[in-house]
C-alpha positions in Angstrom: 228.2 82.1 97.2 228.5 78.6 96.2 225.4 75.8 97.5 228.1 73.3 99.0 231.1 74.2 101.2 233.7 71.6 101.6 235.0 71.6 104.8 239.0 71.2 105.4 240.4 69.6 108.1 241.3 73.2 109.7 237.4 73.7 109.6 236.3 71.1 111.3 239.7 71.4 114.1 238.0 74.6 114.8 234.2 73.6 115.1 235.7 70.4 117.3 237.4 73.7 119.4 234.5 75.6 119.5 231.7 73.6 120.4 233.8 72.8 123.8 235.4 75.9 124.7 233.3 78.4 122.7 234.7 81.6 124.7 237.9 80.7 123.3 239.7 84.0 121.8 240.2 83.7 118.1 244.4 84.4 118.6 244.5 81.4 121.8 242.5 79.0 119.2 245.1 79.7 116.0 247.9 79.2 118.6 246.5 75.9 119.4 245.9 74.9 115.6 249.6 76.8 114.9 247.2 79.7 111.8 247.0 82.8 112.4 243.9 84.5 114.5 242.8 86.5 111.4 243.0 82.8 109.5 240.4 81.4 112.6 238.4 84.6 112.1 237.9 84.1 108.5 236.9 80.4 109.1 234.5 81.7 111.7 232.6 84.2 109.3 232.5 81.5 106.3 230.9 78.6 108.5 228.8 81.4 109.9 227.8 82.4 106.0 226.5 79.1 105.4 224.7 77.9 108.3 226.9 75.6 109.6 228.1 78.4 112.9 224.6 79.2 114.4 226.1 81.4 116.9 227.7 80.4 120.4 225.4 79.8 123.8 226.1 80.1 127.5 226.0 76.6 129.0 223.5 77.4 132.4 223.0 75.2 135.1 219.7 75.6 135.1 218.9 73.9 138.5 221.5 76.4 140.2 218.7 79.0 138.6 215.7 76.7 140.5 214.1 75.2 137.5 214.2 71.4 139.2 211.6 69.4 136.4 213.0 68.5 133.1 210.1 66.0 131.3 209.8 64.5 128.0 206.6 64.4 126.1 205.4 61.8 123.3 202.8 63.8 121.8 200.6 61.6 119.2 199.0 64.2 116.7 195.4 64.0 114.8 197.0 64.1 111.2 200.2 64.2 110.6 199.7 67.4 108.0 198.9 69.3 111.4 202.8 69.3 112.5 203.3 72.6 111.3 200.4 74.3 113.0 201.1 72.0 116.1 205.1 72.9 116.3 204.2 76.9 116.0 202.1 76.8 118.3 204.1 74.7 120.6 206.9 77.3 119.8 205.0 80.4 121.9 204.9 78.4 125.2 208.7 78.8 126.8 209.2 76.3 129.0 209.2 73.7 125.7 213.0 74.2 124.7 213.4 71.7 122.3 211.0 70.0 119.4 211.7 67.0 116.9 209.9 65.3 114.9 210.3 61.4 114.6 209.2 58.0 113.7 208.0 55.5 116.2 205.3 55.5 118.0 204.6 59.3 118.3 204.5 62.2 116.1 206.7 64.6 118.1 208.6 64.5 121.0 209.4 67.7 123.5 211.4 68.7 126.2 209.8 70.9 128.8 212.3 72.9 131.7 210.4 73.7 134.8 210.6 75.1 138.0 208.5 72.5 139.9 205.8 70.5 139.7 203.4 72.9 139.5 204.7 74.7 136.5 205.1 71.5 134.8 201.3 70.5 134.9 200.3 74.0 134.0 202.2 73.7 130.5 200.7 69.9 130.2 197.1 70.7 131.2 196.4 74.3 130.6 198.7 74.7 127.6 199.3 71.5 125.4 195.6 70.6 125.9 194.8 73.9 123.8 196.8 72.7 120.8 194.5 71.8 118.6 195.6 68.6 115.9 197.1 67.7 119.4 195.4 63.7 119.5 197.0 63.1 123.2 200.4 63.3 125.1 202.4 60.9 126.9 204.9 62.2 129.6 208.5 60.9 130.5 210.1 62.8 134.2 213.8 63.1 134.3 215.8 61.9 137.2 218.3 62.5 136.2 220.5 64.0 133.5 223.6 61.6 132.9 225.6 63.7 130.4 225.0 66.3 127.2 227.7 66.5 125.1 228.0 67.7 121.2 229.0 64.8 118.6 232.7 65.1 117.7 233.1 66.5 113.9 234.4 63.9 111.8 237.0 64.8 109.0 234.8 64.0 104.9 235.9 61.4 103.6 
C-alpha cells in the first residue's frame, strides 16, 4: 500500500456525497455520479484503507435526548509536556466529546455535552479539578448552536 493516495475528482464527489447524506445506498450515490455501485464501493473501501473514511455517525439531536448544556473550556495546563497525560485522562470522563489542542491563550480547549447544570459543574469541579498538570480552566456556556456543518472537499490542484 502506497504512503500517499491521490484523490480524483470521483473521490472527493463521493466524500462531498457522503459527509451530507451518509445513509446514502452505494447503487443511488453511482446513479447520482453516473459509475457503477461496485465503482462507489471500491472508492469507499480505499478511502477507508487509508484513513481518510473514519466510518459514518448518526447525526442526534441531542437536546430531543435532554442533554440542554453544551460549554466550552479553556484549560491552561502546568507544562505543556503534560498534554498527553492531561488529554488521556480527559478522554475517560464522557461528557467531554471533543479535545484540540491550540495556540493562544490556553493549552487545550474542550467541549463538554450535559444534561443540566448540575452535571455540568460535577465534570468542572469533581472531575477536571483531579487532572493533574491541569494549571486552571476557563468556561465558555453555549446559547446557542448557530450551525455545524462539514467543510466542502475541494478538488487538488
Amino acid at each position: 500500500m502506497a504512503t500517499k493516495l491521490n484523490l480524483d475528482k470521483l473521490d472527493l464527489q463521493i466524500i462531498n456525497e457522503m459527509m451530507e447524506t451518509a445513509e446514502i445506498s452505494y447503487a443511488e450515490l453511482g446513479k447520482k455520479l453516473f459509475v457503477s455501485g461496485g465503482t462507489i464501493h471500491v472508492r469507499i473501501k480505499k478511502l477507508q484503507e487509508f484513513g481518510i473514511v473514519k466510518g459514518t455517525r448518526l447525526n442526534v439531536d441531542l437536546h430531543h435526548l435532554g442533554y440542554d448544556i453544551t460549554a466550552f473550556v479553556g484549560i491552561y495546563l502546568e507544562k505543556s509536556s503534560l498534554y498527553d497525560a492531561v488529554a488521556k485522562d480527559l478522554m475517560k470522563i464522557p461528557e467531554i466529546v471533543r479535545l484540540n489542542y491550540i495556540t493562544g491563550n490556553y493549552s487545550m480547549f474542550i467541549e463538554i455535552v450535559c444534561k443540566d447544570i448540575s452535571q455540568l459543574r460535577h465534570v468542572l469541579h469533581d472531575e477536571l479539578q483531579k487532572i493533574k498538570g491541569i494549571e486552571r480552566t476557563e468556561t465558555f456556556i453555549s446559547l446557542e448552536e448557530g450551525f455545524n456543518r462539514n467543510v466542502q472537499v475541494a478538488p487538488q490542484n
